[in-house]
Every structure is written in C-alpha cells, then in structure tokens.
C-alpha positions as CSV (number, residue, x, y, z in Angstrom):
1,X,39.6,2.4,58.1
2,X,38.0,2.7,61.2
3,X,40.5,5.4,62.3
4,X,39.0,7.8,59.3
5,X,36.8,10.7,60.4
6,X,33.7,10.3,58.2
7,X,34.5,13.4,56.2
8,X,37.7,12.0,55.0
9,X,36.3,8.6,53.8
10,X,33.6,10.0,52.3
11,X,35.9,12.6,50.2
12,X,37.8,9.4,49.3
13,X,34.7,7.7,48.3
14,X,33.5,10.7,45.7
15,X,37.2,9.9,43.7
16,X,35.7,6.2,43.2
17,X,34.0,5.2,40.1
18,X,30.0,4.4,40.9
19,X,30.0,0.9,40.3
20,X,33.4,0.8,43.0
21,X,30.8,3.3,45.5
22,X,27.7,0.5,44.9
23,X,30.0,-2.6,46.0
24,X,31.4,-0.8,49.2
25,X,28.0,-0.1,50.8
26,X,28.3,-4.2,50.9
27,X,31.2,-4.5,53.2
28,X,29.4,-3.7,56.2
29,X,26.6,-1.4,57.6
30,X,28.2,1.4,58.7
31,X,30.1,2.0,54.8
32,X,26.2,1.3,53.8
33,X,24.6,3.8,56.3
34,X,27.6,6.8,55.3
35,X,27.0,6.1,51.6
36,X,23.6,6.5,51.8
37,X,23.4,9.3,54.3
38,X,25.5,11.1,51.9
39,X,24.0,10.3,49.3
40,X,27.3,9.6,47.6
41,X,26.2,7.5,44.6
42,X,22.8,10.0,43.4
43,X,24.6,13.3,43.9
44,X,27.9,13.1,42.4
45,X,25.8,11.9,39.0
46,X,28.2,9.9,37.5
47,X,26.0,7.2,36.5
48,X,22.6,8.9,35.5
49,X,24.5,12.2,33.5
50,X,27.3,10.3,32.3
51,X,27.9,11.6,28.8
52,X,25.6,9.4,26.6
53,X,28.1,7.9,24.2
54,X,26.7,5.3,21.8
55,X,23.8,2.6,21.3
56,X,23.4,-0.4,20.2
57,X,21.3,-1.5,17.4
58,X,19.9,-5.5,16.8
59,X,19.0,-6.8,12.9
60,X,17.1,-9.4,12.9
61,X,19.2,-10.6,10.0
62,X,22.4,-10.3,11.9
63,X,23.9,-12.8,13.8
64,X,25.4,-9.8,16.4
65,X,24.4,-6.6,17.0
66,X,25.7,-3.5,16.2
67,X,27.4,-0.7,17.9
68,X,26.6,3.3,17.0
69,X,28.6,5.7,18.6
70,X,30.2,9.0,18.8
71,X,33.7,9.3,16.3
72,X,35.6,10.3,20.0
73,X,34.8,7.4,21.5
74,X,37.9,5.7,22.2
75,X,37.6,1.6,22.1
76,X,40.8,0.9,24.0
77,X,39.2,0.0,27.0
78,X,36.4,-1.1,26.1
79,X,35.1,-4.8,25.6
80,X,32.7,-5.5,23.1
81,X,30.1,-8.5,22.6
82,X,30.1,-10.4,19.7
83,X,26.6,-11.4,20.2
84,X,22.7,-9.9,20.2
85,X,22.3,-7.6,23.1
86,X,18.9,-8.8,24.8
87,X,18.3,-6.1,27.0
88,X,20.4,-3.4,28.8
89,X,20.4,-1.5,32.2
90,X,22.3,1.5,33.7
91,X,24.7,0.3,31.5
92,X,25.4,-2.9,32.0
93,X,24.0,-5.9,28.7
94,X,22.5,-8.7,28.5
95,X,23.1,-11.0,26.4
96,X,24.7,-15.0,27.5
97,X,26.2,-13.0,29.9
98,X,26.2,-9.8,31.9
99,X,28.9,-7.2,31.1
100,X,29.5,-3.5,31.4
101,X,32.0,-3.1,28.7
102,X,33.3,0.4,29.8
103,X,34.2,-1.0,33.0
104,X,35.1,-4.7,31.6
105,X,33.1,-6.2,34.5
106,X,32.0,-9.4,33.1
107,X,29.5,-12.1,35.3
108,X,28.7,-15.5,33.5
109,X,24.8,-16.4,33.7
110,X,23.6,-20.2,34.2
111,X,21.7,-21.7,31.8
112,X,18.0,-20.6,31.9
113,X,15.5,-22.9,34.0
114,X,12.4,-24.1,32.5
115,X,9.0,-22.6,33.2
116,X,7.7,-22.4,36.4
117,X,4.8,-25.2,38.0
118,X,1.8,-24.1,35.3
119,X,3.6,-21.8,32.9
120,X,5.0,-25.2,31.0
121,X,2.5,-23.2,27.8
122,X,4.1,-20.1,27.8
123,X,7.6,-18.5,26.5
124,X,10.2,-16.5,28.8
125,X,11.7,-13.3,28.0
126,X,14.8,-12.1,30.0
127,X,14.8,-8.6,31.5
128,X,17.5,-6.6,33.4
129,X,17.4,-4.8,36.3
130,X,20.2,-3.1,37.6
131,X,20.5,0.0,39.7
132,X,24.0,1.2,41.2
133,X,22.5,3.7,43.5
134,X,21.1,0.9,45.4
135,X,22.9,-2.2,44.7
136,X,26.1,-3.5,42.7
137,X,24.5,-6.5,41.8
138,X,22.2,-7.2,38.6
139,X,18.8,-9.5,38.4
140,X,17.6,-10.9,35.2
141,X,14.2,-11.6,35.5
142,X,12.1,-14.5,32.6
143,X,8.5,-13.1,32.3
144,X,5.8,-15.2,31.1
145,X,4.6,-14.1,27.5
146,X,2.0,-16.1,25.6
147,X,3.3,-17.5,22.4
148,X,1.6,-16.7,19.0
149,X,0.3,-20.3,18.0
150,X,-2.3,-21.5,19.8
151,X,-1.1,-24.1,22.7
152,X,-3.1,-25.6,25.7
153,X,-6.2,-27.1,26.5
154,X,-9.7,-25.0,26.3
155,X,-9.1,-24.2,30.1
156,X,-5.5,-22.5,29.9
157,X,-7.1,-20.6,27.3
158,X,-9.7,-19.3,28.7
159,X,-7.5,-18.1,32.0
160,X,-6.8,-14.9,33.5
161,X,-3.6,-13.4,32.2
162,X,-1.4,-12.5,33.7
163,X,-2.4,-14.9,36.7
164,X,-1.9,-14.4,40.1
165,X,0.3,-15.1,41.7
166,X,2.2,-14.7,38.7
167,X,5.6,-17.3,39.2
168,X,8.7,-16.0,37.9
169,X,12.4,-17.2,37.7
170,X,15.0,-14.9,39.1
171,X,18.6,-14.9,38.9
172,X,20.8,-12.8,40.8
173,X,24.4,-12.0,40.8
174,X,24.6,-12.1,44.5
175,X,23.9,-15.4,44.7
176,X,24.5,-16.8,41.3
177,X,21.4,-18.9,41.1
178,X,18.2,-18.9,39.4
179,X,15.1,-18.7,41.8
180,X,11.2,-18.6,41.9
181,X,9.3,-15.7,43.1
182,X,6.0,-15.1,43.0
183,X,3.9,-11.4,42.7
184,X,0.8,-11.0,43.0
185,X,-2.0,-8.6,41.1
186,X,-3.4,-5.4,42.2
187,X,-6.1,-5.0,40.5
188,X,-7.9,-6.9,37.3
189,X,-5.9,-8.6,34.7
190,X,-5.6,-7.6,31.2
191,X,-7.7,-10.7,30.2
192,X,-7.3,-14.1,29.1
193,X,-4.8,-16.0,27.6
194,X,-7.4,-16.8,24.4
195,X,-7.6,-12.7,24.1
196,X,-3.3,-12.4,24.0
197,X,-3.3,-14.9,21.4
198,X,-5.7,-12.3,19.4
199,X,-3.0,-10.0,18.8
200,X,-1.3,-11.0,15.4
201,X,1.6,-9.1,16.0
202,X,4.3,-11.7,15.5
203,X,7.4,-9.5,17.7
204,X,10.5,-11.8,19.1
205,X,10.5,-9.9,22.4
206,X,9.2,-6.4,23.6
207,X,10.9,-4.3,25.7
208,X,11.5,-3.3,29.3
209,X,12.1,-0.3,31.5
210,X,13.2,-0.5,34.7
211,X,12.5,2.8,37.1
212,X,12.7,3.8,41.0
213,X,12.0,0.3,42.0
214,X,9.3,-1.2,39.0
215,X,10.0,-3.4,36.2
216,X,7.8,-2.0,33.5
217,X,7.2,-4.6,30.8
218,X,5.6,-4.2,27.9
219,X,3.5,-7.5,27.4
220,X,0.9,-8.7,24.2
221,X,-1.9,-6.2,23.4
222,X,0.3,-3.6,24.6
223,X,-1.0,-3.6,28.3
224,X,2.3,-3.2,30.5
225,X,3.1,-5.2,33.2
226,X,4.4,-2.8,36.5
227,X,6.3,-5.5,38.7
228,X,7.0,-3.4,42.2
229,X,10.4,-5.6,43.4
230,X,9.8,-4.0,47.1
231,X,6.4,-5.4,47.6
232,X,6.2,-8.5,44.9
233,X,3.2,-7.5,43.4
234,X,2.1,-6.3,39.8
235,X,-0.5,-3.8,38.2
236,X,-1.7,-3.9,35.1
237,X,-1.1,-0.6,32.8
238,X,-3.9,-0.3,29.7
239,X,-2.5,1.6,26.4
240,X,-3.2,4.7,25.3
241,X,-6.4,5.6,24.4
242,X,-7.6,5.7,21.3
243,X,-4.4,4.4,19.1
244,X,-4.4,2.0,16.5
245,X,-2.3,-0.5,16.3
246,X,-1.5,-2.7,12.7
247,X,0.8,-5.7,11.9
248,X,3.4,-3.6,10.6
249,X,3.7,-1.0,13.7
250,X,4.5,-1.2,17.4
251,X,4.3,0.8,20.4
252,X,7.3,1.2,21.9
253,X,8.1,1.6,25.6
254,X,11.4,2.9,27.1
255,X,12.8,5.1,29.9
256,X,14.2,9.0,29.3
257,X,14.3,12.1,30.9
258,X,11.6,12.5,33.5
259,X,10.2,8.7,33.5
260,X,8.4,6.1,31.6
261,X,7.3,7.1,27.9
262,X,5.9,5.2,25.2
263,X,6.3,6.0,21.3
264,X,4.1,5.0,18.1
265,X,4.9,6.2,14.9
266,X,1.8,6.1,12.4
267,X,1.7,4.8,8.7
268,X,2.2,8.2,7.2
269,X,5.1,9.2,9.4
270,X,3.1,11.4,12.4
271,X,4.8,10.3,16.0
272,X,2.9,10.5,18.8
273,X,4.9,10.1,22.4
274,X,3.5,9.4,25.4
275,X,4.5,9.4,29.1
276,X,3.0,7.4,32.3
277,X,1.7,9.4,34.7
278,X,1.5,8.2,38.2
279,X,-0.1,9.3,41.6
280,X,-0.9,6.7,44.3
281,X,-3.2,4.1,42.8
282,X,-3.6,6.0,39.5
283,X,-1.9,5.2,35.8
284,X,-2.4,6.6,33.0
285,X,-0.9,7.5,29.6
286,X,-0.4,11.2,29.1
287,X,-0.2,12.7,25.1
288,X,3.4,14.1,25.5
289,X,3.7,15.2,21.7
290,X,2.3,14.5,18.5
291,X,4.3,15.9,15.4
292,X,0.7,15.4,13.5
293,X,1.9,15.5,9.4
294,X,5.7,16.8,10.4
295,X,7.9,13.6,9.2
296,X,5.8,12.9,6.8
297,X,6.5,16.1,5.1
298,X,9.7,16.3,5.7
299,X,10.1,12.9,3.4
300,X,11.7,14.2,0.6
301,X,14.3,16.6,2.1
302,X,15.0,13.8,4.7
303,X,15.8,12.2,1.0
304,X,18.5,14.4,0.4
305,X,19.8,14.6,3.3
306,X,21.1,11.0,3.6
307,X,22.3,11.0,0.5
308,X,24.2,13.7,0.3
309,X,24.8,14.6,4.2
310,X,27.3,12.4,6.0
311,X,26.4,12.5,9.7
312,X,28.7,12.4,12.7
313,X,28.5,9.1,14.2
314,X,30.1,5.8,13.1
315,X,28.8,2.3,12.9
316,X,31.2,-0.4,14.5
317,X,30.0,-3.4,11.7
318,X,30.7,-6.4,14.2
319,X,29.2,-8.6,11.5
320,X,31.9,-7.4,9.2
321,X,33.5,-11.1,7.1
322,X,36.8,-11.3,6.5
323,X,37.6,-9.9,3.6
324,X,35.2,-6.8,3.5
325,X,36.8,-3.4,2.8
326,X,36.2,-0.8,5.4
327,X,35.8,2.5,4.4
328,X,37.0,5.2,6.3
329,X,35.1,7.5,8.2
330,X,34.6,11.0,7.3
331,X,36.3,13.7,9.4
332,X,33.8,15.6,10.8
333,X,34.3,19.6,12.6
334,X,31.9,18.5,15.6
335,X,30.2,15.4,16.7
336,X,26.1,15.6,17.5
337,X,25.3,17.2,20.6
338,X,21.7,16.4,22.3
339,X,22.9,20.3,24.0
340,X,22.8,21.5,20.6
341,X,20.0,23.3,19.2
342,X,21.5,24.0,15.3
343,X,19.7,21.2,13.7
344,X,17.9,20.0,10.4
345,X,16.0,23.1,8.8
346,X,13.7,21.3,6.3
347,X,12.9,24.4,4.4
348,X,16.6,24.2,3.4
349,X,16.7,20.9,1.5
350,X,14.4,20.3,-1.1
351,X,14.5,18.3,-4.1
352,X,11.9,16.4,-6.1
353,X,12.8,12.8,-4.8
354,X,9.2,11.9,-3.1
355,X,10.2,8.4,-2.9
356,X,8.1,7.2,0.5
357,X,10.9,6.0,3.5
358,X,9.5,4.3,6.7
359,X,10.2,5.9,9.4
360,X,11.3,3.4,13.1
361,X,12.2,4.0,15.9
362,X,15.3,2.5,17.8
363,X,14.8,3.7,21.3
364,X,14.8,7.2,23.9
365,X,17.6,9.0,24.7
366,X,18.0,8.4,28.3
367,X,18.0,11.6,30.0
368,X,16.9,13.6,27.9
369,X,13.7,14.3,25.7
370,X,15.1,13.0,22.4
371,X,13.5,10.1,20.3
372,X,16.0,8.3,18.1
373,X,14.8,7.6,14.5
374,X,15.9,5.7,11.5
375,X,14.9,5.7,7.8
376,X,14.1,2.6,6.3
377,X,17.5,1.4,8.2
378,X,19.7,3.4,6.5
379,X,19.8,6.5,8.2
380,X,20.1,7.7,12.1
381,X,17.7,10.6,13.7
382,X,17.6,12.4,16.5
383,X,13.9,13.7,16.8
384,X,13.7,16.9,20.0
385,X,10.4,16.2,21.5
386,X,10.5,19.6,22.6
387,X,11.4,21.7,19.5
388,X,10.0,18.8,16.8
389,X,13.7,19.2,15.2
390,X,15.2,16.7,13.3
391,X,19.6,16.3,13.5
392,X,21.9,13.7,11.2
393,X,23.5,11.3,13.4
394,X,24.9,9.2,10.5
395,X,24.5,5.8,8.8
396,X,22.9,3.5,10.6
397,X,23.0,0.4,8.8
398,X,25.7,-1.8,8.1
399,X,26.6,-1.1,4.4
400,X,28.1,-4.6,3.6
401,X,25.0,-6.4,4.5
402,X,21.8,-4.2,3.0
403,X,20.7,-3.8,-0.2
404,X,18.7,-0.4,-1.0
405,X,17.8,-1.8,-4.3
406,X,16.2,-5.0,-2.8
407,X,15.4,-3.7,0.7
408,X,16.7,-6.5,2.1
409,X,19.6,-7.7,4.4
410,X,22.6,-10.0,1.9
C-alpha cells in the first residue's frame, strides 16, 4: 500500500462505506493523517445526509420496541433487535448490545458495573456516543440520576448535585472494558440532591444528545448536563425560561439540523421548540418556534385525517404473537418526503368530531428542522418548524396491542 501515490488511495478510500473509512484511520498514522487531511469521512456525507429511513418507537407496555419506516425500505440486509432500544447514535443502538443493523456490525457489552465510590444512592442511565468522523469505536457512558424515593442519610441529601468530580463508568469498544472517569464542574451545580428529589416527574430515563465533542444529558428538573469528552469536565445548562412544567408533560431534548434543541408541547396542544445557543462560556436557550393555538386547532381535522387518511409509512409490529393476522399495507403513489412541501392543509378537512387527542412527541428529525408528532399513539406527524405544516406519516401504533376504546395497551 505503500507503493500508492496519495491520490490514488484516497480515491479508493471515497468507494468505502464510512464506518470501513473510520476503522482505517486505525491502522497506522499516516492512513489517519491522509483521512483527516482530506477530510474523507465529513465531505463525502455519507453518514450525516444519508437518507433518513425509519425510527424506532419504545411502549412502555411492550416488551420490544418498534420499528417505523419508509414502505421502500428493503429488510434483507438488515438485522433487527428483538429488544427496547435504550439509546441510539449516528446510527448505531443500544440496547444489551451495540449494533448498527444496516451494516450488521454487532459488539456484545459486559454486564454493567455497580456505582462508583459514593454514588452507591443513585441510579445509572446508559448513554451512547459514537462518531464515525472521528472514531470507529462506540462508548456507553452510566450517568448518575437521583432516584424518585427518598434514599440516603440527611447529608447525601443535602449535597451538591451533580458533585464534583462527578465519577462515571465508561465502557469502550476499543478496549472492551468498563472504566471510571472522573469530570469535573465548570461552574455552580444545579443544586442538591434534596431539590432533584422535588421533581415528581416519575420518567424511566431522559434522553441524550451527543454533538461536536459534548454529551448533552438531560438530567432531573430539566437542567442538562454538558459532559466535554476532550477536557473531562461538565457545565451545567438551566431550562428555558419561563416554562411550566406538570406531571403529565416533558421537555424533550434531541439533536437536528443545526444543533441542540429542546421541545415542550403544552396542555392545549401549542409546541414551543427551542435551540442551545453557544458562544465561549455562554448557554442559553433560544425560542426557536412556538405554534401558539395551531395544533390545538387543528384537533378536529387531525380527527379525520387518521381515520380516514392512510399515511405512507409502515409499522414493523416486532411484538406481533403468533397467531395474529397481518394486514397488508396499503399501496401508496409516493412515500413522505421531509423535501416535500405539499403537506396537511387543515382548512381542507373539517368535520364535527371535537373529540380532544394528546398530542407527544417521539423525537427530531436529524438533519433537518422537522419535529415528529403522534396523536394519542395512534397516529404519526411530521410537524415543519419552518412552515408550521403538518404531513401523515402513518399509523404509529401497533394495532394488535392498543385499544382506542380503553386507551390502553392489551
């Protein structure tokens, strides 16, 4: 290989898949140092403009989770889990195991270790990181989160949280083993473990973002934990001003076109997005939309729609038993495009069914400005941040298993 002119491996290099382009920049310094200097796994774009071909969606009254995708995507080649997805990264899942099923890469992970020396108190949530422009292999990370009883004496209570250093296991696919790090705290904490346990939000697990180097986490009283993996340290991240926040809601925190954003959606269906803006030693929440009274008006033609509208996407029902029919899906002219501005006109479809339907939301598209929705699990949305339309992706919820009389999983 030595014998190649640069120009020639390098050509040879664009015809490789990304995750193939991450793993040679380990085979020795002067593969890293052409890779890099090229810039051969950011500019060909394979990875971050991929075309965005399904998600997956957890129930808590499911046993595995469930796959929504596109009717052209072809399952051949592709492995799926038969389990609850626990996070996900540049498109690789976690769940017992690591595995990027279009590639059918597949890494076993070791049984988790217990808490770190004075975290015996508190639970650990895993978290994925995984960036193929920098590195083939995937950490999972076990943050600290204070549980929802009360536990500990009067002085764990009353102790800064998060502390610092802040103790966390790490396992990496490099070496396959779990190992402690510690960060430390720039700046003040969010407060103390008495004031988490204030929060009466019961929520299994929040989620996690992982961008240009941070682990963005969101933790209890929706502060967000920024973990900087170059420097081991972690900042603190305050919510947005002025929100209100009730059992039933939550502010959710994911990753999309140009960064960090977090989304609330309000009793009376009004969404508000925001994104984290970020300059030196400053961070701060910035109102990206707010539809103010939009989905809530647009209730009872959304009504309508999903029951007479059959959208484009499928659900793969992995909790399907054995005996349950499967219907057929519905041949459709075109599948959704997020490129595709012909969407939902609510003028259009109006009928006198003002039956209220909750509104939730499943996650961000991930390069683009596109919020995904669902009514009362039944029915997928894709909401345009920038043009406040509403599209049909499909059925959303496993048919065999939910009961729209009851509202409740069977």
């Amino acid at each position: 290989m030595r014998l190649l002119p640069d120009d020639v491996f390098a050509d040879v290099l664009r015809r490789v898949a990304p995750h193939g382009v991450a793993t040679s920049r380990c085979v020795c310094r002067a593969w890293c140092a052409l890779i890099d200097d090229r810039r051969l796994l950011r500019c060909t774009g394979t990875f971050s403009r991929a075309r965005w071909q399904a998600f997956f969606v957890n129930y808590n009254e499911l046993p595995f989770a469930e796959l929504f995708h596109r009717p052209s995507m072809d399952f051949t080649d592709y492995y799926m889990p038969c389990a609850r997805v626990r996070d996900h990264c540049s498109s690789v899942l976690l769940y017992n195991a690591l595995l990027n099923p279009a590639a059918q890469w597949w890494a076993p992970l070791p049984e988790s270790p217990p808490p770190c020396a004075g975290m015996e108190h508190f639970n650990q949530d895993m978290y994925l990181v995984f960036d193929p422009a920098v590195s083939s292999h995937c950490q999972v990370f076990l943050i600290p989160r204070v549980p929802h009883r009360r536990v500990g004496s009067a002085t764990i209570l009353e102790s800064e949280w998060p502390p610092s250093p802040c103790t966390i296991n790490v396992f990496s696919t490099m070496t396959g083993q779990w190992t402690e790090r510690s960060f430390r705290r720039e700046g003040e904490a969010a407060g103390t473990v008495a004031d988490m346990q204030k929060d009466q939000r019961w929520l299994q697990r929040r989620h996690a973002v992982y961008w240009r180097g941070a682990l963005y986490v969101h933790c209890e009283k929706d502060f967000v934990m920024r973990i900087l993996l170059s420097k081991d340290t972690y900042r603190i991240i305050h919510p947005p001003h002025g929100i209100e926040i009730c059992e039933c809601s939550e502010l959710l925190l994911g990753r999309s076109e140009k960064g960090v954003y977090c989304a609330l959606m309000g009793d009376e269906g009004q969404l508000r997005v925001w994104i984290l803006y970020e300059s030196c030693s400053r961070m701060e929440w910035v109102l990206k939309h707010d539809s103010g009274c939009g989905l809530a008006a647009a209730q009872p033609s959304l009504n309508y729609f999903a029951q007479q509208v059959n959208g484009p996407w499928i659900l793969q029902n992995a909790n399907r038993r054995e005996g349950d029919t499967i219907e057929a899906p519905i041949e459709q002219e075109s599948e959704w495009n997020s490129d595709d501005e012909d969407v939902l006109n609510n003028q259009d479809r109006w009928v006198e069914n003002h039956q209220y339907k909750r509104f939730d939301i499943p996650g961000f598209h991930p390069y683009k400005e596109i919020i995904f929705l669902h009514i009362s699990l039944s029915r997928g949305l894709a909401y345009h941040l920038h043009t406040s339309k509403l599209e049909s992706l499909g059925n959303i919820c496993p048919k065999h298993y939910y009961n729209r009389t009851t509202h409740r999983f069977i």
